[in-house]
N, CA, C and O of each residue as an XYZ file, in Angstrom:
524
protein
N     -45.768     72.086    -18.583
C     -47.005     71.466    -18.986
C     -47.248     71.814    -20.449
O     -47.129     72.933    -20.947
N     -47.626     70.631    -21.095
C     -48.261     71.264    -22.356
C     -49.210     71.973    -22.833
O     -49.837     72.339    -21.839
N     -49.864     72.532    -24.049
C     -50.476     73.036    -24.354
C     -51.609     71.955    -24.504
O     -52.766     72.344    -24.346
N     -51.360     70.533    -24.815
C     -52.973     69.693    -24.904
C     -53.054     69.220    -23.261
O     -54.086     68.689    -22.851
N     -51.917     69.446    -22.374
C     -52.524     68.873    -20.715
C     -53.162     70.016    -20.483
O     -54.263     69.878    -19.949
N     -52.760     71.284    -20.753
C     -53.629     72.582    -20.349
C     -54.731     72.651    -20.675
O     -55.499     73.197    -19.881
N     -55.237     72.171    -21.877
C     -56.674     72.341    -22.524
C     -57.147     71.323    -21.815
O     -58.143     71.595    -21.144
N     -56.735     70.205    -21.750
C     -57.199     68.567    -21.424
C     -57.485     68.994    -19.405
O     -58.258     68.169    -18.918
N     -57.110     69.799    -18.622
C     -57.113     70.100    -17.460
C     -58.153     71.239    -17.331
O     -59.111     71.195    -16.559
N     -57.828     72.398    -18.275
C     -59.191     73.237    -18.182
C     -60.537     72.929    -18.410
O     -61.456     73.474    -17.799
N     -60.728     71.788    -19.559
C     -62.283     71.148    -20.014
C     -62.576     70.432    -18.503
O     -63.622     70.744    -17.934
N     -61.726     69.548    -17.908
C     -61.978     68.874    -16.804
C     -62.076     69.727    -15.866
O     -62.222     68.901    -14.965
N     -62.116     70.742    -15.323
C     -62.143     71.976    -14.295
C     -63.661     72.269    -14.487
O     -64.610     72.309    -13.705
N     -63.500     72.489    -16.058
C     -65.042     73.121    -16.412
C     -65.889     72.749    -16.204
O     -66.830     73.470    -15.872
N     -66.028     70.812    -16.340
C     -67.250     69.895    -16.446
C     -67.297     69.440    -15.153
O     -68.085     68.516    -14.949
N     -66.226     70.129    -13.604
C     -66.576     69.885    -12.572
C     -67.302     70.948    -11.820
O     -67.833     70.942    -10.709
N     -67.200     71.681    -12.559
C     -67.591     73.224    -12.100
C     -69.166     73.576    -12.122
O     -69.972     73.874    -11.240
N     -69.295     73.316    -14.307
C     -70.261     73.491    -14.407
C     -72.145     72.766    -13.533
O     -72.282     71.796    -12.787
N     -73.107     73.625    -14.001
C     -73.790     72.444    -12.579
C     -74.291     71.524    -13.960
O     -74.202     71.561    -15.187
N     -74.741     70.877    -13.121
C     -75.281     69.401    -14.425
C     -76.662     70.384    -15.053
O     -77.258     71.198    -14.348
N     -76.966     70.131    -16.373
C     -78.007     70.232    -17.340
C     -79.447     69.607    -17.281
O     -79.803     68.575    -17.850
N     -80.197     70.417    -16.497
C     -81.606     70.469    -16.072
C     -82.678     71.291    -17.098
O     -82.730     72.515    -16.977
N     -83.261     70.836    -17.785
C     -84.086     71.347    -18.487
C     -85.275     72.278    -17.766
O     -85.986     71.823    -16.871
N     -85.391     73.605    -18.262
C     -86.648     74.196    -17.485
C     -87.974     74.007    -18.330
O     -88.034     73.553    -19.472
N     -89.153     74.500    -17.445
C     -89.849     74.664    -18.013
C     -89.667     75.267    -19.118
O     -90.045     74.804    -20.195
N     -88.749     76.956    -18.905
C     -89.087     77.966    -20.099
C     -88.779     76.717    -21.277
O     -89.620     76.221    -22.026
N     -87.574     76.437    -21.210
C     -86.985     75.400    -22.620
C     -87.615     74.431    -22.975
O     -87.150     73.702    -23.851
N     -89.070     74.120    -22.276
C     -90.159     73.078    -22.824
C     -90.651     73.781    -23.834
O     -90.640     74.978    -23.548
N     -91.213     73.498    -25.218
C     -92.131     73.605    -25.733
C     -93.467     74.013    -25.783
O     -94.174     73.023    -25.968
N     -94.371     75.446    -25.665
C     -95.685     75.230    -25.216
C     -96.461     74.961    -26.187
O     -96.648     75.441    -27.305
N     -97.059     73.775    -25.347
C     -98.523     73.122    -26.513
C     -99.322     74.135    -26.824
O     -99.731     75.092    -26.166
N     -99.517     73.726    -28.129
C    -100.228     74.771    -28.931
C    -101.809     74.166    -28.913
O    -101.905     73.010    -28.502
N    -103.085     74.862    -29.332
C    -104.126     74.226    -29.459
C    -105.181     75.055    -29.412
O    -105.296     76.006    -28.640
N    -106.052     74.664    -30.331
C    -106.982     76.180    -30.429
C    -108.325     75.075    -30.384
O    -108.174     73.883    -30.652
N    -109.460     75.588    -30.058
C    -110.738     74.596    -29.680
C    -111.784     75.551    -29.087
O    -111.515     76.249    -28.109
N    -112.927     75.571    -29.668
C    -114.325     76.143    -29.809
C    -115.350     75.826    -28.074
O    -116.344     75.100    -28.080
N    -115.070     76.206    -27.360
C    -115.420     75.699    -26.465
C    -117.449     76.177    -25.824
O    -117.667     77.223    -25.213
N    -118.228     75.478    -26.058
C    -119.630     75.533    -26.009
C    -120.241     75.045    -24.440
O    -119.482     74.582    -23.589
N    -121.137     75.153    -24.299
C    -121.651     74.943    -22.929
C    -123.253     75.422    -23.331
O    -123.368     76.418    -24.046
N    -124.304     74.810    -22.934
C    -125.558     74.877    -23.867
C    -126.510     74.151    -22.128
O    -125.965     73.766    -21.094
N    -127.562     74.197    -22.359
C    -128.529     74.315    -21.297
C    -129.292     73.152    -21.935
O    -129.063     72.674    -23.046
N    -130.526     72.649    -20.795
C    -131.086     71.394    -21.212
C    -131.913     71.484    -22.207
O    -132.451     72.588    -22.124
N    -132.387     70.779    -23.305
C    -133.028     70.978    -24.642
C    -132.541     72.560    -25.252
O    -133.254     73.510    -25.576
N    -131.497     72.463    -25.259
C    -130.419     73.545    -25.901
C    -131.800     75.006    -25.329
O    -132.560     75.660    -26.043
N    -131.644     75.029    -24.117
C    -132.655     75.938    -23.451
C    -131.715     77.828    -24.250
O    -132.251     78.801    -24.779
N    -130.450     77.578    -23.984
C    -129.595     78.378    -23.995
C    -128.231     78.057    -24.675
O    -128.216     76.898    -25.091
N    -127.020     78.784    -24.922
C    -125.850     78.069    -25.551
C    -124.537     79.684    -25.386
O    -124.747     80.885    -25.560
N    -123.601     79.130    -25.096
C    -122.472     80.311    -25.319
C    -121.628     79.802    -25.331
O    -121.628     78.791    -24.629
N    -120.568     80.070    -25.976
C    -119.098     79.919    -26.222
C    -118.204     80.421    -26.466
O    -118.268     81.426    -27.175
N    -117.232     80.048    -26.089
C    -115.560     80.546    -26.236
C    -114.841     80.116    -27.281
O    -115.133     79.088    -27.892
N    -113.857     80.855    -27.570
C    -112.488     79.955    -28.428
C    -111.407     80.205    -27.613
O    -110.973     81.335    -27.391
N    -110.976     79.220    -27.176
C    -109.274     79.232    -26.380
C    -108.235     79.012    -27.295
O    -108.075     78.003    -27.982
N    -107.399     80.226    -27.255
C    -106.466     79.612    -27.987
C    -105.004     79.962    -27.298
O    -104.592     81.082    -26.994
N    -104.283     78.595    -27.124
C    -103.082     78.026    -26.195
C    -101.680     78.330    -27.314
O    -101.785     78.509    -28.528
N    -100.496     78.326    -26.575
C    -101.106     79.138    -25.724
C    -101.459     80.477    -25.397
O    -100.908     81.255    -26.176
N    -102.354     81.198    -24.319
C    -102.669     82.154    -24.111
C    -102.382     83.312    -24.651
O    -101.386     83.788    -24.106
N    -103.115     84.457    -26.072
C    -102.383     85.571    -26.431
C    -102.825     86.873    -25.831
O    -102.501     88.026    -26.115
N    -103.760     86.331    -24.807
C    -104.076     87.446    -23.965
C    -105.562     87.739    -24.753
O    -106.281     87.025    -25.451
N    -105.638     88.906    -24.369
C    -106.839     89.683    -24.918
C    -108.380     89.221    -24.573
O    -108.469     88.336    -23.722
N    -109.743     89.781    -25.205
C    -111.020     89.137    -24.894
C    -111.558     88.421    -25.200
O    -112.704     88.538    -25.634
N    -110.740     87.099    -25.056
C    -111.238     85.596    -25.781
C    -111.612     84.689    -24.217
O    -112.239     85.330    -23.374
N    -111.419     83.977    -24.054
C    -111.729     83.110    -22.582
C    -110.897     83.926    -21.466
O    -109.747     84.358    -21.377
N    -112.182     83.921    -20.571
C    -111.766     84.924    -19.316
C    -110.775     84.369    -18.428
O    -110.240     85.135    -17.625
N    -110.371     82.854    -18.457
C    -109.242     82.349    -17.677
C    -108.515     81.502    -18.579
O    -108.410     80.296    -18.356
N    -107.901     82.174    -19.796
C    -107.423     81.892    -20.672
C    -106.042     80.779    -20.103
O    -106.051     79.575    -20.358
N    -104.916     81.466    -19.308
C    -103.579     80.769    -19.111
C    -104.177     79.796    -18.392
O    -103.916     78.679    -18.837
N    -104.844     79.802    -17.498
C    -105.341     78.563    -16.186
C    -105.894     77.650    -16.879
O    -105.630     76.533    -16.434
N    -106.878     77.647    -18.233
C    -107.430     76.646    -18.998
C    -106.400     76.351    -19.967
O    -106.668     75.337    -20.611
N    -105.218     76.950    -20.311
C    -104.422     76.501    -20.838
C    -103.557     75.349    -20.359
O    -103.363     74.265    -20.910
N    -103.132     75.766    -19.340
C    -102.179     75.142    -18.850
C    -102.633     73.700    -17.966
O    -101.933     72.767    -17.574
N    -103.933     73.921    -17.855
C    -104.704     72.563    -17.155
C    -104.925     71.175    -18.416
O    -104.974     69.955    -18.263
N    -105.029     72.164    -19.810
C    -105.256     70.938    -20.603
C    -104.313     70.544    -21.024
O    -104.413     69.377    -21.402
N    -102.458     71.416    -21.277
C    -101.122     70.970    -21.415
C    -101.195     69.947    -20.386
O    -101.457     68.807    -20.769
N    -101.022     70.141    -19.230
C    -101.129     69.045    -18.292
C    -101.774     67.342    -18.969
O    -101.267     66.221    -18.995
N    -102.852     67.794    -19.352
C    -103.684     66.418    -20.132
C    -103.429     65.824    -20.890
O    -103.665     64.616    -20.903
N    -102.457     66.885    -22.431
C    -102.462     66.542    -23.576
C    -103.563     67.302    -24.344
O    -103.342     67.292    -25.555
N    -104.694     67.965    -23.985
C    -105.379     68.283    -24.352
C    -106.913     67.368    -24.662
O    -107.735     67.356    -25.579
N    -106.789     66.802    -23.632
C    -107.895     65.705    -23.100
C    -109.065     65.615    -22.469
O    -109.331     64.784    -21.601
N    -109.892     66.589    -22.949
C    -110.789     67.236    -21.433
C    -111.138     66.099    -20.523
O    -111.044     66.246    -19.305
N    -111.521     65.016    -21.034
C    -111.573     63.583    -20.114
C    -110.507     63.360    -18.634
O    -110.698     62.980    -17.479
N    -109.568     63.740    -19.276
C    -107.930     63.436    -18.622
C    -108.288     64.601    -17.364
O    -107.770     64.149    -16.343
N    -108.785     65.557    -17.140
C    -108.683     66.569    -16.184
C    -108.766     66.269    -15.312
O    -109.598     65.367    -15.210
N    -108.115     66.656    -14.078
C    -108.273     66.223    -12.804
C    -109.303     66.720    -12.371
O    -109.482     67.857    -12.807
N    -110.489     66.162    -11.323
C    -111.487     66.391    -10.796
C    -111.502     66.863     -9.707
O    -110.709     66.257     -8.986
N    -112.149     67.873     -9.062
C    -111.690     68.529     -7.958
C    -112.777     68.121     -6.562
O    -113.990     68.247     -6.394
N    -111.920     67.709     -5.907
C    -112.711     66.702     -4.497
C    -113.809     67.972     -4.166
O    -113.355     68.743     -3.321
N    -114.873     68.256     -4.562
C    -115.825     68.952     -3.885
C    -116.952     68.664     -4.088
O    -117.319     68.474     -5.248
N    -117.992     68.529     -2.831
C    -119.518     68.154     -2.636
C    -120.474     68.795     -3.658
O    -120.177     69.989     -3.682
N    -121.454     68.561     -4.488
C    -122.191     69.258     -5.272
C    -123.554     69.263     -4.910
O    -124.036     68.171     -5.212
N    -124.018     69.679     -4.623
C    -125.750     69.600     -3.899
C    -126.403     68.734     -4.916
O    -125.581     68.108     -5.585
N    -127.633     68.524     -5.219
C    -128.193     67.853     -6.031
C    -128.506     68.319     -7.136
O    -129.310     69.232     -6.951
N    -128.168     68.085     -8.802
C    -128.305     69.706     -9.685
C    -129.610     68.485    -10.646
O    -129.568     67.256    -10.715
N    -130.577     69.398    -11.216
C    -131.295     68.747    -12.457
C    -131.579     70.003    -12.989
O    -132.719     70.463    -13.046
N    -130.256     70.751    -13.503
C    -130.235     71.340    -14.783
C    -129.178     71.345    -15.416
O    -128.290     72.198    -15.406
N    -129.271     70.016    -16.208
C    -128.349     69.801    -16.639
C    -127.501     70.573    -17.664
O    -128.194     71.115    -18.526
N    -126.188     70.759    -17.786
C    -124.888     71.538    -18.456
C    -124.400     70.572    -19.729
O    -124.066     69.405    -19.526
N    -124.395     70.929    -20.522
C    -123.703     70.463    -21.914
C    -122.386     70.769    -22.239
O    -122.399     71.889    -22.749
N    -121.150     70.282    -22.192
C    -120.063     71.395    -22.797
C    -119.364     70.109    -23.311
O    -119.121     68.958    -22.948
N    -119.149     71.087    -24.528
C    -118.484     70.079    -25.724
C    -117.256     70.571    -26.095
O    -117.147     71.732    -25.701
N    -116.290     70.183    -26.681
C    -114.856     71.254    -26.972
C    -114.500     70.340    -28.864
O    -114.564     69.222    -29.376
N    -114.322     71.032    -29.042
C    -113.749     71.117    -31.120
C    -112.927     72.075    -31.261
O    -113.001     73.192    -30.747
N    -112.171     71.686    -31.920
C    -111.132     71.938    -32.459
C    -109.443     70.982    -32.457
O    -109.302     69.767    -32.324
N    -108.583     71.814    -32.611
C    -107.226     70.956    -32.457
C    -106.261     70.818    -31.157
O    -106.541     71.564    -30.219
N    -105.342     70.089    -31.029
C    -104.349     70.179    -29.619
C    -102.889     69.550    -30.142
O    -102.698     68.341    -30.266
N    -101.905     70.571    -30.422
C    -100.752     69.921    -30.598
C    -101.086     69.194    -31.702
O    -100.604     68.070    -31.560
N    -101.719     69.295    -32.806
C    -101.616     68.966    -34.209
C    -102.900     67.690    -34.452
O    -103.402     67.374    -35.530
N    -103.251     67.042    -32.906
C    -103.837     66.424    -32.948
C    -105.796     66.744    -33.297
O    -106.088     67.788    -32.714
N    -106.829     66.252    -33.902
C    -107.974     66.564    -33.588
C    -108.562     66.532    -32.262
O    -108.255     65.679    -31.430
N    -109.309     67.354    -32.083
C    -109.987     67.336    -30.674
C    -112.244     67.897    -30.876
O    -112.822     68.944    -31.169
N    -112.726     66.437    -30.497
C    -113.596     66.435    -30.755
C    -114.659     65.932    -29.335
O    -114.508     64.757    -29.002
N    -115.584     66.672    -28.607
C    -115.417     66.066    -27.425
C    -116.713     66.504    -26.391
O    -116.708     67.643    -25.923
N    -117.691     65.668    -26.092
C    -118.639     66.280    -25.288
C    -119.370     65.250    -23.868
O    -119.304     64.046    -23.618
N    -120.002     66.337    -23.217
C    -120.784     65.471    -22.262
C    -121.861     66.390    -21.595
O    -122.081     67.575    -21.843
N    -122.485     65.566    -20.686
C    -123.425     66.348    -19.844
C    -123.009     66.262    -18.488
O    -122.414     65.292    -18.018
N    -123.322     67.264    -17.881
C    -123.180     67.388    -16.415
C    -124.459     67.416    -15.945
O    -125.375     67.782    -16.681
N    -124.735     66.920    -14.288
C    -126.164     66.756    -13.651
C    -126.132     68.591    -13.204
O    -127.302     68.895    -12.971
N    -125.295     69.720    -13.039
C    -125.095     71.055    -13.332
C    -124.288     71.702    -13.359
O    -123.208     71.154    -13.582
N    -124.280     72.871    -13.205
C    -122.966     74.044    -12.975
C    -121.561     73.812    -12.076
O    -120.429     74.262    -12.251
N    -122.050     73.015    -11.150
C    -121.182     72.731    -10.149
C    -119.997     71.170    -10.469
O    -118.803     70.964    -10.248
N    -121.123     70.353    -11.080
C    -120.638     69.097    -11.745
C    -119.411     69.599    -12.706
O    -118.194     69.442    -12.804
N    -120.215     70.125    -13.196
C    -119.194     70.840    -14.350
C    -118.102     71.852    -14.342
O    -117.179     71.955    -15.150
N    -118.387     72.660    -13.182
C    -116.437     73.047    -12.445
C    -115.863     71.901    -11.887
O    -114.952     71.302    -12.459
N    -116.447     71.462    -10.538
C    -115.492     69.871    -10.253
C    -114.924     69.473    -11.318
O    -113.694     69.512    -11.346
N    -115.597     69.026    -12.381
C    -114.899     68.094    -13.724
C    -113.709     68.699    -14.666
O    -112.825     68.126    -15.302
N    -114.047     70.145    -14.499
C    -113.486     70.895    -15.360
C    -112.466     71.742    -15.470
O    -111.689     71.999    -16.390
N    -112.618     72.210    -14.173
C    -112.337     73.548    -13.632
C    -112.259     75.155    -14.493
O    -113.224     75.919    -14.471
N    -111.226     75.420    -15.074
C    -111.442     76.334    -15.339
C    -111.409     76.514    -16.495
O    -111.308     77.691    -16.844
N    -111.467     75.631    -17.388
C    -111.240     75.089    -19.069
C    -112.787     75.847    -19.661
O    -112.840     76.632    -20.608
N    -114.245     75.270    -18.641
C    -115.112     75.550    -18.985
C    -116.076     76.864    -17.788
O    -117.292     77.028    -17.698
N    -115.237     77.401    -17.230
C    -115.316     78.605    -16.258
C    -115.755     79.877    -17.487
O    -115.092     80.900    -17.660
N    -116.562     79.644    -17.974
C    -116.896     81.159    -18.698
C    -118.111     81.724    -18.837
O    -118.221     82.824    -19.379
């Protein structure tokens, strides 16, 4: 046998061997995105806020830092886009404000609403605005 059927037989051994090329998560990219996150009471009764910044570097910035991270990667960084979570809310009239500013993946992020309350506003949110 030759020396190019030997090479030409080992590459073909290899590329039956090897398993096929599946990208993981780790080898995704994590979206980056930093955003001012506010939550304020009716006629700005009250107001507090966070800064999240994605992803997650740990420490005493938003108390469910990776979980609000990784819910708005999911989106794009869309708070609109969030999935809503199937649960009953009693009747709320104090109403919740939460607005989010700042950036996502290079993009601007500028963004608010009201909730009828606290509860409206986990369903909608989950844990983006959990603070």
């Amino acid at each position: 046998m030759s020396v190019r059927t030997t090479v030409a037989a080992a590459a073909a051994a290899t590329a039956l061997l090897a398993p096929p090329f599946a990208p993981t998560a780790a080898a995704a990219p994590a979206q980056r995105g930093r955003l001012l996150l506010t939550l304020s009471g009716a006629e700005h009764t009250w107001i507090r806020g966070v800064r999240l910044v994605c992803p997650a570097p740990g420490g005493r910035q938003h108390p469910h830092a990776a979980e609000a991270c990784a819910s708005l990667a999911a989106v794009g960084g869309r708070p609109d886009a969030l999935p809503r979570a199937e649960r009953l809310c009693p009747a709320e009239d104090e109403p919740v404000e939460a607005a989010a500013e700042g950036e996502w993946g290079g993009a601007s992020v500028r963004w608010k609403r009201t909730f009828a309350g606290a509860c409206a506003l986990d369903a909608a949110t989950g844990a983006v605005f959990r603070f």
